[in-house]
PLY file of the C-alpha trace (Angstrom):
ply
format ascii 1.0
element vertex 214
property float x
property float y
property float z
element edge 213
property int vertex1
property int vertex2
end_header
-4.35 5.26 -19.37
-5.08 1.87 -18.18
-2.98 -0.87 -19.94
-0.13 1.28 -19.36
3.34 0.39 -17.35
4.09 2.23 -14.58
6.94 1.28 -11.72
5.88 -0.67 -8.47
8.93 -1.79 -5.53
8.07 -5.14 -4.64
8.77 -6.98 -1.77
9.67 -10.53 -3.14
11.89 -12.33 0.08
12.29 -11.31 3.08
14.91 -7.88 2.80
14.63 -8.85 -0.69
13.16 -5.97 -3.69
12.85 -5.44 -6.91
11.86 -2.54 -9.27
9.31 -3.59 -11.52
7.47 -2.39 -14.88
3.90 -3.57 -14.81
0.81 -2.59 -16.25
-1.44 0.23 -14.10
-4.37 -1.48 -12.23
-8.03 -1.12 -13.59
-10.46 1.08 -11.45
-13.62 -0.17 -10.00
-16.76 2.52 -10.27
-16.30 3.69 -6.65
-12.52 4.05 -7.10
-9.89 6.51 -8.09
-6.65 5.95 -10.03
-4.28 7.93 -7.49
-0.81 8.99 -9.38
1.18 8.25 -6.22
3.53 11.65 -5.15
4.92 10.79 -1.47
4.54 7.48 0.39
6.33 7.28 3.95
8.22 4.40 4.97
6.63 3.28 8.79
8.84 1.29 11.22
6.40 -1.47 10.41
7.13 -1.31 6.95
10.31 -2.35 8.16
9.29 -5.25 10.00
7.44 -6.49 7.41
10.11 -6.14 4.48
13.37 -7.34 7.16
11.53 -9.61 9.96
9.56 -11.73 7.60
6.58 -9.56 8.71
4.58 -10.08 5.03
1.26 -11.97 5.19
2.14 -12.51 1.22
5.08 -11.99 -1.41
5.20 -10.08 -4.17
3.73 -7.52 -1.70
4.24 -3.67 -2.92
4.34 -1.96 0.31
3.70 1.76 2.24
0.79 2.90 3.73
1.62 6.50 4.18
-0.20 7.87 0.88
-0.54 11.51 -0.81
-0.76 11.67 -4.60
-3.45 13.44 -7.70
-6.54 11.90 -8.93
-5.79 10.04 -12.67
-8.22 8.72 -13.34
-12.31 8.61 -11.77
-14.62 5.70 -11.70
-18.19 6.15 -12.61
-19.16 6.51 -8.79
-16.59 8.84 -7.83
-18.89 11.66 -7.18
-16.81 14.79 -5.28
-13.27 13.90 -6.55
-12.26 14.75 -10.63
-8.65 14.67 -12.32
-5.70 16.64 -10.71
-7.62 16.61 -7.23
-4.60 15.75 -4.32
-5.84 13.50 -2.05
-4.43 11.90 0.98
-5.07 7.92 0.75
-6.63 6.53 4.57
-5.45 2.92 4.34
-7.76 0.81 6.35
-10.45 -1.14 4.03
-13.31 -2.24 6.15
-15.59 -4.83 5.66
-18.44 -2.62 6.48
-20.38 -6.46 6.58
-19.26 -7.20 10.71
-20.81 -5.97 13.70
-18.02 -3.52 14.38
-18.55 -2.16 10.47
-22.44 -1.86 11.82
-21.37 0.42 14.30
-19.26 2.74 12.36
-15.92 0.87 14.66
-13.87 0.46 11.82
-10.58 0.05 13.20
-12.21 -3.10 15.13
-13.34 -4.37 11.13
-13.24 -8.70 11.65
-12.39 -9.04 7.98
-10.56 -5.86 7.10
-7.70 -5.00 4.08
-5.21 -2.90 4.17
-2.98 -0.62 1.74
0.60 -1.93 1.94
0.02 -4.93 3.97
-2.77 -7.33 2.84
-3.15 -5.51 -0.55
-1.44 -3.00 -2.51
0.78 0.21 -1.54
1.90 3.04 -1.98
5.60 2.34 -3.01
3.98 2.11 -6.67
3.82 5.03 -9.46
-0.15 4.78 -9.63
-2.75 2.72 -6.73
-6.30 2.35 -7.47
-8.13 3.39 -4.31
-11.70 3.40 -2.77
-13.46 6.69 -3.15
-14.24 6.18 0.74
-10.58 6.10 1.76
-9.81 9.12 -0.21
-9.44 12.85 1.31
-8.59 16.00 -0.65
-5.63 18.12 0.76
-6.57 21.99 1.20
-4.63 24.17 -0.89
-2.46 25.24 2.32
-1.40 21.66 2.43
1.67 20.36 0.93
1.46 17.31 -0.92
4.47 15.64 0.98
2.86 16.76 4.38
-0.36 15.38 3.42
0.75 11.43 3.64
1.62 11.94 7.13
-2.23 11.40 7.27
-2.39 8.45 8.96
0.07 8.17 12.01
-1.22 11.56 12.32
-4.42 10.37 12.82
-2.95 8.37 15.41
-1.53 11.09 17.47
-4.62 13.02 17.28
-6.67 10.34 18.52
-4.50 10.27 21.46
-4.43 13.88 22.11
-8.23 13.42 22.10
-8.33 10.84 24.65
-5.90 12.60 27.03
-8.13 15.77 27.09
-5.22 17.73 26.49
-6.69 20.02 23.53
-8.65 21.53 26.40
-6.31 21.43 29.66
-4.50 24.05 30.77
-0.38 24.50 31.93
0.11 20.98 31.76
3.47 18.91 32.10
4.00 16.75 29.12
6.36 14.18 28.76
6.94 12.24 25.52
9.04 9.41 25.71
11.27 8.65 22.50
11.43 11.38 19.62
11.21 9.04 17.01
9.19 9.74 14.04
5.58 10.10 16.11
7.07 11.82 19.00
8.34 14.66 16.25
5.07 15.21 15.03
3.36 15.11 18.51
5.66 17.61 19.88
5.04 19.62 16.52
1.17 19.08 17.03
1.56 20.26 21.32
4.23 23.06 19.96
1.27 24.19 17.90
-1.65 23.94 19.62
-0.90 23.84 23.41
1.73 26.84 23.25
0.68 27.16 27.29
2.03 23.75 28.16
5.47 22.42 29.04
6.94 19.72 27.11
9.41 17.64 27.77
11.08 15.27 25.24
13.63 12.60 25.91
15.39 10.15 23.81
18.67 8.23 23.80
19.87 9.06 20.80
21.12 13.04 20.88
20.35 14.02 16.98
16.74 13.31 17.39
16.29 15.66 19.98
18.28 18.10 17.76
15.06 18.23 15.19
12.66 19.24 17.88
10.80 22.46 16.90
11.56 25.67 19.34
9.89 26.06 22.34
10.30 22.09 23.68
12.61 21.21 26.58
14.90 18.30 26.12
0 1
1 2
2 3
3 4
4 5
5 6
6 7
7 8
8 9
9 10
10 11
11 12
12 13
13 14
14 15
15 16
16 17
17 18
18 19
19 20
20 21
21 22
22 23
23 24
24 25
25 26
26 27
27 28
28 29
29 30
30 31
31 32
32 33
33 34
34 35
35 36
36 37
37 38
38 39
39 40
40 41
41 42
42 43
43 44
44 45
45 46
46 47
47 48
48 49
49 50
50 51
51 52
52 53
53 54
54 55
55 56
56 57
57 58
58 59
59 60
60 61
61 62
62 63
63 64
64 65
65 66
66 67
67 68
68 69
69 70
70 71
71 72
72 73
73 74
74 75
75 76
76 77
77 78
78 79
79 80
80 81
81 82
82 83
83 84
84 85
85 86
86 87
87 88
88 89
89 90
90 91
91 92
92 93
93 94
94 95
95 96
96 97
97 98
98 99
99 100
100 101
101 102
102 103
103 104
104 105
105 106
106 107
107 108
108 109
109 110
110 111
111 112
112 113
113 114
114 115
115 116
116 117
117 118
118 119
119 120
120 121
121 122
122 123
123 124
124 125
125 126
126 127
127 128
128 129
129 130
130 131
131 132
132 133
133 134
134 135
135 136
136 137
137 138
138 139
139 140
140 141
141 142
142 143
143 144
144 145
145 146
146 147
147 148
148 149
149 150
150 151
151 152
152 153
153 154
154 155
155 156
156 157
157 158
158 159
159 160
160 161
161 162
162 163
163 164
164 165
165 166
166 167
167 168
168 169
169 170
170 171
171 172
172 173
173 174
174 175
175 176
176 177
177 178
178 179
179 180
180 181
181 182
182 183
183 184
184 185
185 186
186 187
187 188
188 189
189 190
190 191
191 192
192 193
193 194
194 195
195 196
196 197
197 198
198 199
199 200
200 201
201 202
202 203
203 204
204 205
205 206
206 207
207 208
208 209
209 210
210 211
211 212
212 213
């Protein structure tokens, strides 16, 4: 398997790509070879390919991961061939004081899938065991690399308390990609509250799931 070509989209210029056959990336023993099946494109992906937002160039880009185990190092223990996986992008240190304390969105010397090292806009990514999850069966694939600005949105839902509250007023400011998914999230989990959604631009509000005032 290894040796092989495979397709990566590389950023070479600022809003400058190209489409190019090179061989598929070795695996370390605590990695995974991840055949990539859906990568999103982030508004910071766009940034970084059109507002000379790359820290480096060639830079294969997307952080937004879901694909099927290839390949397995020699430490991959739980995951085997043909497991789906969603990819977490952050790669701490797990050397700094933050690391220490398990804060690994604070890492001092972190990496990063489609930024500071290779993405997802690629036909295969090798990938640390520790970033990896595996999708439950009820999970479509394409669903599954929403992952990580999921994440996100739960994390804020957490720190607003509003998994537990009550009849609450919610207002969500823009229905851009995030404020989809958190009214899909509040749709579906807080069917007692009332949600408001506004936006500027008309056709975003017309993708809203049922159920949210606009």
């Amino acid at each position: 398997l290894f040796g092989r070509y495979m397709k990566s989209l590389e950023l070479i210029a600022n809003g400058k790509f190209n489409l190019v056959d090179k061989t598929s990336p070795p695996i370390k023993p605590n990695q995974c070879l991840i055949r990539v099946s859906a990568c999103g494109v982030c508004s910071t992906d766009i940034y970084r390919s059109h507002d000379n937002g790359a820290y480096f160039y060639p830079l294969v880009m997307g952080h937004e991961i879901a694909g099927r185990v290839e390949a397995v190092g020699e430490e991959a223990g739980e995951f085997s061939k043909g497991d789906e996986v969603a990819v977490f992008p952050l790669i701490p240190c797990f050397s700094c004081e933050e690391c220490d304390k398990d804060n690994f969105m604070l890492c001092h010397d972190y990496s990063y899938h489609g930024s500071r090292c290779e993405g997802g806009y690629s036909t295969l990514l090798a990938v640390n065991t520790w970033n990896l999850l595996k999708v439950p069966e009820d999970v479509d694939i394409n669903d599954a690399a929403f992952l990580e600005p999921t994440s996100v949105l739960v994390h804020a839902m957490r720190k607003s308390n509003l998994w537990e509250a009550s009849r609450q007023k919610v207002l969500i400011i823009g229905s851009g990609f995030l404020g989809l998914i958190l009214a899909q999230i509040l749709a579906t989990r807080c069917e007692d509250h009332e949600i408001w959604v506004t936006d500027r631009n008309a056709f975003k509000l017309d993708l809203l799931p049922p159920g949210i005032n606009k």
